[in-house]
Every structure is written in C-alpha cells, then in structure tokens.
C-alpha positions as CSV (number, residue, x, y, z in Angstrom):
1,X,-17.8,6.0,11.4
2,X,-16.8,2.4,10.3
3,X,-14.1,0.6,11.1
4,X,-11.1,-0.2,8.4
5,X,-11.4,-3.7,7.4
6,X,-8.6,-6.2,8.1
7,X,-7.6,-9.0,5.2
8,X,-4.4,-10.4,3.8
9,X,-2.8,-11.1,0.4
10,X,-0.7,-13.5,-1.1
11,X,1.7,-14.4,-3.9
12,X,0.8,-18.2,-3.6
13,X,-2.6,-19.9,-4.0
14,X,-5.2,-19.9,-1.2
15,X,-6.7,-23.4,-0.5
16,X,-8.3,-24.9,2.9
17,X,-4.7,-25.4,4.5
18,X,-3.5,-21.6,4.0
19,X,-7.0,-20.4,5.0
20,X,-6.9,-22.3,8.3
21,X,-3.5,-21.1,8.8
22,X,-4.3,-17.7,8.7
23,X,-7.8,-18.0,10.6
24,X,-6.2,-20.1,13.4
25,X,-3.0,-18.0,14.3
26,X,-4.6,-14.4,12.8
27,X,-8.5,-14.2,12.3
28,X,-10.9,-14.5,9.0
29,X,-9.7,-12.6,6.8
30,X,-12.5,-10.3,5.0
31,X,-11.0,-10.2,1.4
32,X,-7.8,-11.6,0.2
33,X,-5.5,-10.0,-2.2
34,X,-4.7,-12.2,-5.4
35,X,-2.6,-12.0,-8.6
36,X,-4.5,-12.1,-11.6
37,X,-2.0,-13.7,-13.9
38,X,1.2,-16.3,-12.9
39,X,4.5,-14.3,-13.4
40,X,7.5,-17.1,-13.0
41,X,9.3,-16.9,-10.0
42,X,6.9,-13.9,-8.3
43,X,3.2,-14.9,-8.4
44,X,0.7,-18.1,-9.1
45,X,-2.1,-16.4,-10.8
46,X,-5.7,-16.8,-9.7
47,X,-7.4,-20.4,-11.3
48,X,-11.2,-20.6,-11.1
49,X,-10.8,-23.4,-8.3
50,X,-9.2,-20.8,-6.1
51,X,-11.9,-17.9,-7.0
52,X,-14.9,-20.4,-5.9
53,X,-13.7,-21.6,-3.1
54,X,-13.0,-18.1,-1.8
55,X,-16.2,-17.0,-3.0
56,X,-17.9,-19.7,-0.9
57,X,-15.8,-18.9,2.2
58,X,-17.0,-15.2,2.2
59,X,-14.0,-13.9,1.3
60,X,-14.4,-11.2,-1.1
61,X,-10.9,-11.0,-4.0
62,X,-8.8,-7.9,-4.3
63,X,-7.1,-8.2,-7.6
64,X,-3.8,-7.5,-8.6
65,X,-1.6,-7.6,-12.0
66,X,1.5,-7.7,-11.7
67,X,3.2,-8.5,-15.2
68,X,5.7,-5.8,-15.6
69,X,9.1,-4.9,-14.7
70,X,8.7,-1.1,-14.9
71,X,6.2,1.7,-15.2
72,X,8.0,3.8,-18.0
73,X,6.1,5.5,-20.6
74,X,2.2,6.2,-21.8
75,X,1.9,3.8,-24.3
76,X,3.6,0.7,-22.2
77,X,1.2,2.3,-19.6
78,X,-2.0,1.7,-21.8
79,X,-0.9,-1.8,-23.0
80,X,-0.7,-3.0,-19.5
81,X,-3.9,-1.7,-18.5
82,X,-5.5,-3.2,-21.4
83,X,-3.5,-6.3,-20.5
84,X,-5.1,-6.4,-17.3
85,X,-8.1,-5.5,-18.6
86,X,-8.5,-8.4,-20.9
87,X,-7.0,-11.1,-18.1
88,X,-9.8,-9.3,-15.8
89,X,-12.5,-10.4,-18.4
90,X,-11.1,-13.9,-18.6
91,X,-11.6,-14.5,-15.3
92,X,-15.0,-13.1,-14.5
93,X,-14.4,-10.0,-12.5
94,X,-17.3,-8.1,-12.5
95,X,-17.6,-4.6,-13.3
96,X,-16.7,-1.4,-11.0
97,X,-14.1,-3.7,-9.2
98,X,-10.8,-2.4,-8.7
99,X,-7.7,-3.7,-10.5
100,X,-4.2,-2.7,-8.6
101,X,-1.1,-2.3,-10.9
102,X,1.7,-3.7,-9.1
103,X,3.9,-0.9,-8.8
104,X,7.1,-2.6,-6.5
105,X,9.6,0.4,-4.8
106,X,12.2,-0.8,-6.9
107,X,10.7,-0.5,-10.0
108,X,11.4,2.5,-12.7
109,X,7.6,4.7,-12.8
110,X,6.9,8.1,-14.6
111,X,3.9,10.3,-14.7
112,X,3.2,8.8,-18.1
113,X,2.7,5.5,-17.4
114,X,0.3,6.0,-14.5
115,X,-1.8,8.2,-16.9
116,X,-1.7,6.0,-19.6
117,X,-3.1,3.3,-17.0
118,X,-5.5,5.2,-15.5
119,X,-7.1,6.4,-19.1
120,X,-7.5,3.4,-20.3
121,X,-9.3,1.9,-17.4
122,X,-11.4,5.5,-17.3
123,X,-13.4,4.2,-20.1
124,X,-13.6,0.5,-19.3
125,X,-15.7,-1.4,-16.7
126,X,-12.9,-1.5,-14.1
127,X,-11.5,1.0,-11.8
128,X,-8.0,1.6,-11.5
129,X,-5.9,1.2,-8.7
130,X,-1.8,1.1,-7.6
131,X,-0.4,-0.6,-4.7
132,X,3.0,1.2,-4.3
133,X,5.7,2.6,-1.5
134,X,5.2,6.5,-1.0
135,X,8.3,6.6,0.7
136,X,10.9,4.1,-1.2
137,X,11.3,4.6,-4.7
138,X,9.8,7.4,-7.3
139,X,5.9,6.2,-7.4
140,X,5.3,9.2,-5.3
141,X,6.7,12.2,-7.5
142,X,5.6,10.2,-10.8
143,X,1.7,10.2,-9.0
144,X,1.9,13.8,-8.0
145,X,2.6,14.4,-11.5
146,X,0.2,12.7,-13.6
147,X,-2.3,14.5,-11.0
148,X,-1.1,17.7,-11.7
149,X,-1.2,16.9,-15.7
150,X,-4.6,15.2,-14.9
151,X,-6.9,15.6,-12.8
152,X,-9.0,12.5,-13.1
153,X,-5.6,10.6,-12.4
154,X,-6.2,11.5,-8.5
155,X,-10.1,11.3,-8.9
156,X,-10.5,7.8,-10.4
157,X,-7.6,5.8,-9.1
158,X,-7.2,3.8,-5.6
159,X,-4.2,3.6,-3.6
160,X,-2.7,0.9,-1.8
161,X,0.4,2.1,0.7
162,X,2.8,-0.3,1.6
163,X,4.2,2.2,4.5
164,X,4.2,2.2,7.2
165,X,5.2,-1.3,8.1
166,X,4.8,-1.9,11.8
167,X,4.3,-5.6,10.8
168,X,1.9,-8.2,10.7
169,X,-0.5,-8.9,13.3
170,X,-3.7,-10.8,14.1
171,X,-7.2,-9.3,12.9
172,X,-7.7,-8.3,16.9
173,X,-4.3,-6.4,17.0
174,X,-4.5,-4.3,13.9
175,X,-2.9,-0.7,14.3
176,X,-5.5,2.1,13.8
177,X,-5.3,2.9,9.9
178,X,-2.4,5.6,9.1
179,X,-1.0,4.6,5.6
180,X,1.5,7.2,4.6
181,X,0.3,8.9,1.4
182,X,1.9,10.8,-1.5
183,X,2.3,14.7,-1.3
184,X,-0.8,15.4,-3.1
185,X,-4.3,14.5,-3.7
186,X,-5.0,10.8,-3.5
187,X,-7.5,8.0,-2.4
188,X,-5.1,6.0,-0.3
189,X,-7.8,3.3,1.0
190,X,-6.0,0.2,1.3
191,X,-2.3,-0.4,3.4
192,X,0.0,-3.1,3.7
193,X,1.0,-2.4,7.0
194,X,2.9,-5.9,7.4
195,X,4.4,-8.3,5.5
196,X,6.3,-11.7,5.2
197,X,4.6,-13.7,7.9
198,X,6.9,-16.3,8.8
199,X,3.2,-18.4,10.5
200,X,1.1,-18.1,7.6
201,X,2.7,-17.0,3.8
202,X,0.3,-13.7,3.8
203,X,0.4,-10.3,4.6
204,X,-1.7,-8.3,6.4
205,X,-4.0,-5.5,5.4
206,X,-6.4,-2.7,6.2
207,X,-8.6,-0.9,4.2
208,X,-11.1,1.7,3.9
209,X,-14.7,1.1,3.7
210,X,-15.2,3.2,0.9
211,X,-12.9,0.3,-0.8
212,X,-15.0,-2.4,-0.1
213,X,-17.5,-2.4,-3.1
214,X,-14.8,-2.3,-5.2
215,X,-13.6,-5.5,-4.3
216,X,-14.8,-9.0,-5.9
217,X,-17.7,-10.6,-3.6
C-alpha cells in the first residue's frame, strides 16, 4: 500500500527563503497548503508569482478559502462556495482539484451550511473539501448531520483533521497517519498533525494518496 505523503501549509507566502527553510531543517515538502484569497490579519492569498514558482519547484498547491467567520446557514453556505468557486477560476486551478472551506474550531457551523457548500461545488468543476477539528468545536455533529440529511455530503467531500496534534516534525519523523475522524462516514485524507513551527512558519501535514490528484500539480 502507499505511504501518506508529507507537506506543509502556510498562512504567509512561500518564496525561495521559506522553501529553504523548511527543506533544510524538515525535508521537501510534496504539496503545500495555500490560501486562495488575502483575509486581513489571517492569510496572504495566493499571487500568480507564488503559484509558478511552486509549480516549478514540484510542489503541487492544496487550496484553501478561508473568507468567513462562520458556517451558519444553506444559503451563506452556497454563497461561499460559489465565492470560492469564482476566486478558484481567477486563479487557474484546474478542474477535479479540491477546494478546503476553512472551517476553524471556534467558528459557529450547522448541517446547513456544509450542505449548501457541498451542493454547489457537486455540480461545478471542483471538489469539495473542509479542513476542521473533530474534537474541538461543533464541525463534527453539523458533518454527521448533513450526512445523514445527504448522502452525497459524505460521498463527495474531503476531510482535513486537525487532531491529533503530536506536533511538527521533519518529513523523516512523521507519525504513522491516524487523523481522528467524525462519528460517521467520511473521507478524512488529509491531517494537520502539527502546527506553529517556531523554525520555519508552516505546519506539517500528511495525507492520503487517494488525495493526491486532487491537488494542483
């Protein structure tokens, strides 16, 4: 079976400094998580600069929006996925790449707006996707929900755990891939398992295989 593969993701921009920073005191990262959009005093979106010059380093782009306070509701639901949707386009991202809704423990989710996210990205050229804690906070209920209202909620959408967190390590010293997942069906294929470095401004990843052709190459 293959291995999980190791990466890292930021909320600052990557350039030749950070990249070197991460491969000298961690390893080459195979993909590195980016924000799609700049959100004041949380993220520095993606520019085009930043996308070819990870392109050309072999580093394949695991996007992320993150404009949103809270997940309440269907229709605020649908308007970010379209949202993200549209910023996608700008971009370039290809089709059948994942997009993940920044979901953050302390944020206010429901079952509706994780359906109204994933129906709307159900009939575009993107798949959708939610990095979120299963532990901390109520992403995990809301999830099991909108599964149980719909089924193509837990057959369409990617997960990204952010527990456990035994912290960051190098690429060589990764722990064996044990997200914790909601209580109920899901495609958990991608975990945060640490995060902060105090070396490099990244944290550290693992994810599934099956993952990996979702991502942008």
């Amino acid at each position: 079976m293959a291995r999980e593969i190791w990466g890292v993701d930021s909320a600052a921009p990557v350039d030749e400094s950070r990249l070197r920073c991460v491969q000298l005191n961690y390893g080459t990262p195979a993909y590195w998580g980016r924000y799609m959009k700049t959100v004041p005093g949380a993220a520095d979106g993606l520019t085009q600069g930043e996308i070819t010059f990870l392109r050309r380093s072999g580093i394949k782009i695991m996007p992320i929006y993150s404009d949103f306070r809270e997940a309440v509701g269907r229709r605020q639901g649908q308007v970010k996925a379209r949202n993200a949707i549209y910023h996608a386009k700008l971009l370039g991202i290809p089709r059948d790449v994942v997009i993940f809704a920044n979901v953050e423990r302390f944020f206010d989710v429901d079952a509706e707006w994780i359906r109204g996210w994933v129906d709307v990205f159900y009939n575009s050229d993107y798949k959708p996707g939610f990095y979120h804690d299963p532990v901390q906070g109520g992403f995990s209920k809301a999830y099991c929900q909108a599964v149980s209202a719909d089924a193509k909620v837990q057959l369409h959408s990617i997960l990204w755990s952010a527990e456990p967190e035994p912290g960051v390590t190098s690429k060589d010293d990764a722990p064996r891939f044990a997200p914790t997942v909601p209580p109920c069906k899901a495609n958990v294929w991608a975990w945060q398992y640490g995060r902060d470095s105090t070396t490099c401004p990244i944290d550290t990843n693992l994810i599934s295989p099956l993952l990996e052709k979702h991502l942008w190459s």
